[in-house]
N, C-alpha and C positions, 0 to 999 in steps of 0.2 A: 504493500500500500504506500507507505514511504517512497518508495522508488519512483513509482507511478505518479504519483504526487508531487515529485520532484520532475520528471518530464515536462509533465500539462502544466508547471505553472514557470518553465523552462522555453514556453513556446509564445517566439514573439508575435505572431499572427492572432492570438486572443486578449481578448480584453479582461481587464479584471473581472468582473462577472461569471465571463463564458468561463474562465478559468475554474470558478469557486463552481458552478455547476458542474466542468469536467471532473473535477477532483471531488465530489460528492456522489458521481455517476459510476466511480472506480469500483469494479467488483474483482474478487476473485479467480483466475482464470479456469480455475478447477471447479470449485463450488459455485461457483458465482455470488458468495454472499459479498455483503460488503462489512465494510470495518463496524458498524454500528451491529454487526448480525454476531461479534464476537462476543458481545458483552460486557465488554474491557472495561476496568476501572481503575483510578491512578493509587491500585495497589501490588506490592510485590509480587510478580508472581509467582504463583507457587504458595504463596504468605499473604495469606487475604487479612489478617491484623497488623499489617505492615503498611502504611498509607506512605506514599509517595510524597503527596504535599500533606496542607491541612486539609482536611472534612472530603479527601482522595478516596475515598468506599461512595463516598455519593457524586466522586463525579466522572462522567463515562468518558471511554476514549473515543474521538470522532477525527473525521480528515483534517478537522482544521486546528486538533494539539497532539495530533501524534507524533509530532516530533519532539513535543514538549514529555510526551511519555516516553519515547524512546530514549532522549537522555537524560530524563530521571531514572530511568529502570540501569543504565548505565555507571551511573553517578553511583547507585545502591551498590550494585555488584561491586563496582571495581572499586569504589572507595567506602563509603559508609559502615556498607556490611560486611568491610574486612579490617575496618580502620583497627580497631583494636587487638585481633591477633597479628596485624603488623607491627604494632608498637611494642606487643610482646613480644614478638620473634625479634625485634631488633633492640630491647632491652634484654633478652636471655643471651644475644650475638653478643652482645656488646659487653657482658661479663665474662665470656669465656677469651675475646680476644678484644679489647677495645676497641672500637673504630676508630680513634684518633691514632692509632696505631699502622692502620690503613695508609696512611700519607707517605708511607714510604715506599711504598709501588704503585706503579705506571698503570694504569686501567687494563693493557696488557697483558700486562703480569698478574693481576686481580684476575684476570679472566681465565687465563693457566692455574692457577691454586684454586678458586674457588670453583670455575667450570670447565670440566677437566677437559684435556687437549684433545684437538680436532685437526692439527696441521696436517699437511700437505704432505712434511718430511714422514711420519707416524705412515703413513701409507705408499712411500718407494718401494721400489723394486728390493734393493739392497735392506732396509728395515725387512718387512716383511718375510726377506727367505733368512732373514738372522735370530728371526721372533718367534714365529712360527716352525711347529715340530711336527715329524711324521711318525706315525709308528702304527702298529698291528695293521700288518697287508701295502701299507704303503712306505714308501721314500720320498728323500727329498726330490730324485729324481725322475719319480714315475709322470709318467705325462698326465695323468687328472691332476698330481700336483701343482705343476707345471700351468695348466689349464685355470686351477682356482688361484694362483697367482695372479692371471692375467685378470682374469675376470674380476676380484678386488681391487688391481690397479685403475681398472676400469671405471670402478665407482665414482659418481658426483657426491657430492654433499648431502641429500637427501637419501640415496643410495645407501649411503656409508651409515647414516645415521638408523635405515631401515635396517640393514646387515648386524650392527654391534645389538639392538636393539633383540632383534634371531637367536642371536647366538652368547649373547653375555647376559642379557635382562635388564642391559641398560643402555641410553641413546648414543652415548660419549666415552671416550675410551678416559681411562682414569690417568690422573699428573704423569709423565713419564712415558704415554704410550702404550704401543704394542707390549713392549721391556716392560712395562709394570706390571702385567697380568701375570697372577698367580692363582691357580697354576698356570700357563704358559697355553695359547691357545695349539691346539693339539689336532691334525687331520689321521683319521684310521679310518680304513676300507668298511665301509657299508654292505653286506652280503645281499643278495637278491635269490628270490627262489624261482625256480621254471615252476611256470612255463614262461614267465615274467624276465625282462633285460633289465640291469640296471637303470636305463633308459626310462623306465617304468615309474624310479622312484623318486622321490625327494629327499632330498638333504635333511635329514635329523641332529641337534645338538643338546646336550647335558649342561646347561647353562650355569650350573654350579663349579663347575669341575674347566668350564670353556673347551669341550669336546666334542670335534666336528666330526657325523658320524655320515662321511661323504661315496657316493654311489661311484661304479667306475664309469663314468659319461663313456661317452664315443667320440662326443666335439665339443670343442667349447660353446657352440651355436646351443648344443643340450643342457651344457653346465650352467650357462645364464638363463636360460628359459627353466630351468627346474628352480632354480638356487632365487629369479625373481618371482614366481609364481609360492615358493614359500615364503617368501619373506612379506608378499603383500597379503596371503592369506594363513599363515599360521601362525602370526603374533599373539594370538589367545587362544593358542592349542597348545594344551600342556598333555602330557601323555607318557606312562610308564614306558621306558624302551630296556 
């Protein structure tokens, strides 16, 4: 509704009027209701004794405040209805390590200790084959190894952060890197039963332990299409292996 309302009164061929008519004519493209058919009132939602402004239970939301709802509802969330466990999480922060303590690193360097490294160098060719271990069924120089080398080099930023997110339980690889993980992230041959090809399967990993428990592809054309196809669809598949 916002959006649309933002259009039609974004069009200089109508007059103020026509405007307020077009933006009262806006329906739903699915339902076809319109905003008045929602029942909306300037209260939290979700938290009907949460009023927005004053006497917000009595008053509806319609095309010509719903902007004025949308960042009230805004203001609640992101600040109001959090204000006070921010002040406690940065009064509890601030006992274990002062912030005026903070001044002596570079926002950079805040960003490496506090949110752990994501560079560039953490995912080279030379990192990776010195980080990374083979063992049960595989080597360093078997060609799937070889293959998931390529295909991790390959990763973007979003990539990278779906991948550690697979296989560690968390977005961002911790201070230090690849080198920091303990245990040490680990690739061993994934067995396949016939009638079934490797081909057949996905990548499984023990995210405690960081153990990749990897199929023997045929091409790397397989090993990317198996390896993204879990990682966009088995982030909330937990399962005894």
């Amino acid at each position: 509704f916002v959006k649309a309302k933002d259009e039609v009164y974004a069009r200089a061929d109508l007059s103020s009027e026509q405007k307020q008519l077009a933006a009262e004519a806006i329906r739903d493209p699915q339902s076809q209701a319109a905003l008045a058919d929602l029942t909306l009132d300037f209260t939290l939602p979700g938290y009907p004794e949460i009023e927005l402004r004053a006497g917000g239970a009595d008053i509806p939301v319609t095309i010509s405040n719903v902007h004025t709802y949308i960042d009230l509802v805004a203001r609640w969330v992101l600040d109001v209805g959090i204000r006070a466990q921010v002040e406690a999480y940065c009064a509890g922060f601030d006992q274990i390590f002062p912030c005026s303590n903070l001044s002596i690193f570079t926002p950079a360097e805040l960003c490496r200790i506090v949110g752990p490294s994501s560079e560039a160098e953490d995912w080279s060719s030379a990192t990776l084959r010195s980080t990374v271990k083979a063992a049960n069924g595989y080597t360093m120089t078997s060609p799937t190894v070889q293959m998931f080398f390529s295909f991790m080099e390959s990763l973007d930023g979003d990539g990278r952060r779906g991948f550690l997110q697979f296989v560690t339980g968390a977005p961002r690889l911790p201070l230090g890197g690849f080198r920091a993980l303990n245990p040490p992230l680990t690739l061993v041959l994934k067995m396949s039963e016939a009638p079934l090809s490797p081909d057949h399967y996905l990548p499984s990993v023990m995210t405690c332990t960081n153990y990749i428990k990897l199929p023997n592809y045929s091409s790397l054309e397989v090993l990317k299409n198996r390896w993204n196809h879990a990682i966009s669809e088995g982030q909330q598949s937990f399962h005894m292996s």
